[in-house]
N, C-alpha and C positions, 0 to 999 in steps of 0.2 A: 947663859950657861945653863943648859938643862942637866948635867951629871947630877945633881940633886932632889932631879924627880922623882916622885915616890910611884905615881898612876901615869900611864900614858894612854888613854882613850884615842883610839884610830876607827872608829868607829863606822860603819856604811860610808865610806869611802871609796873610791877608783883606785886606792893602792896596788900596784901589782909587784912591789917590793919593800920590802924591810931593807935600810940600809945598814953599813957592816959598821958605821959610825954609833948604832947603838949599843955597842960593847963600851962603849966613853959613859952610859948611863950608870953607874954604879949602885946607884941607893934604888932602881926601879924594881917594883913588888909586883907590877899588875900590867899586861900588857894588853890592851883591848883591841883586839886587829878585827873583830865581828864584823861578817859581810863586804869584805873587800875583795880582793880580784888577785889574790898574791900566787907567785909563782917563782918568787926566792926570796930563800931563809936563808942569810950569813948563816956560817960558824960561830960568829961572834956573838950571836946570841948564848954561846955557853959562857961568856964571860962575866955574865951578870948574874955574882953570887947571891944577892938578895931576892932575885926572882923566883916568885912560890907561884904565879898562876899566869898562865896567859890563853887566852880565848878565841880559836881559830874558827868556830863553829860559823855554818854558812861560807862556809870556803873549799870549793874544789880541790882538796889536795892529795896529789897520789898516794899510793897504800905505804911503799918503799919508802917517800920523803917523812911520812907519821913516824913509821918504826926509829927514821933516819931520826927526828927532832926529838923525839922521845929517849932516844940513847945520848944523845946529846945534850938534855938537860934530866935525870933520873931524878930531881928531887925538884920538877914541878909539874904541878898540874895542869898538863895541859887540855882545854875542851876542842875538842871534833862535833861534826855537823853528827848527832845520833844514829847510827846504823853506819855509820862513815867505814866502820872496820869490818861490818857484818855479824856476823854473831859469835866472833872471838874475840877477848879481850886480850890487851897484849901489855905485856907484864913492864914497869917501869914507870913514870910518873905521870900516865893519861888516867884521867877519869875519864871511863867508858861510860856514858849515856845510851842508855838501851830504848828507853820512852821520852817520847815527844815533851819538850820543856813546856811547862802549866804556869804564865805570867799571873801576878808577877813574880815567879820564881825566877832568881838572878843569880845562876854561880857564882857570880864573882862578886856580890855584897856577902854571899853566905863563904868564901874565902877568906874575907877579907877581914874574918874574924877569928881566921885559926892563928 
């Protein structure tokens, strides 16, 4: 029974889907999908009211699907690959990354304390 996980680390992976079964996740805060291969996002990631940050960066994802997951979840932070948007930020629950990440700075330990 994972509905009680608080982290899910998917980390550098072959992912090339999120299933629609993780809306069953209820307590998850942190969703680590970094450098994976995705190329669908459920809906049902809006169902996970506890999710404050989830970590897409290193992922090829078109511009329309960002705006799409961003509207979809407005009250979390979600990371993009830097320069992912170009040099507009787009209003809603993305943190825009303008410069290159400096290890070991880690988004999402510095999250995981708001």
């Amino acid at each position: 029974n994972f509905s009680h996980m608080k982290k899910l680390n998917a980390s550098q992976n072959s992912i090339t889907g999120i299933p629609p079964t993780i809306g069953g996740m209820k307590d998850l805060r942190i969703l680590d999908m970094w450098d994976n291969e995705l190329s669908y996002f459920p809906e049902t990631l809006a169902e996970l009211q506890k999710l404050r940050v989830i970590d897409f960066r290193n992922i090829l994802i078109d511009h329309a699907v960002q705006k799409h997951l961003i509207e979809l979840m407005p009250t979390v932070k979600i990371f993009f690959d830097p320069g992912a948007l170009g040099d507009h930020a787009v209003a809603g629950g993305i943190l825009h990354l303008r410069q290159p990440i400096n290890w070991p700075y880690c988004p999402l330990r510095r999250a995981q304390k708001t």
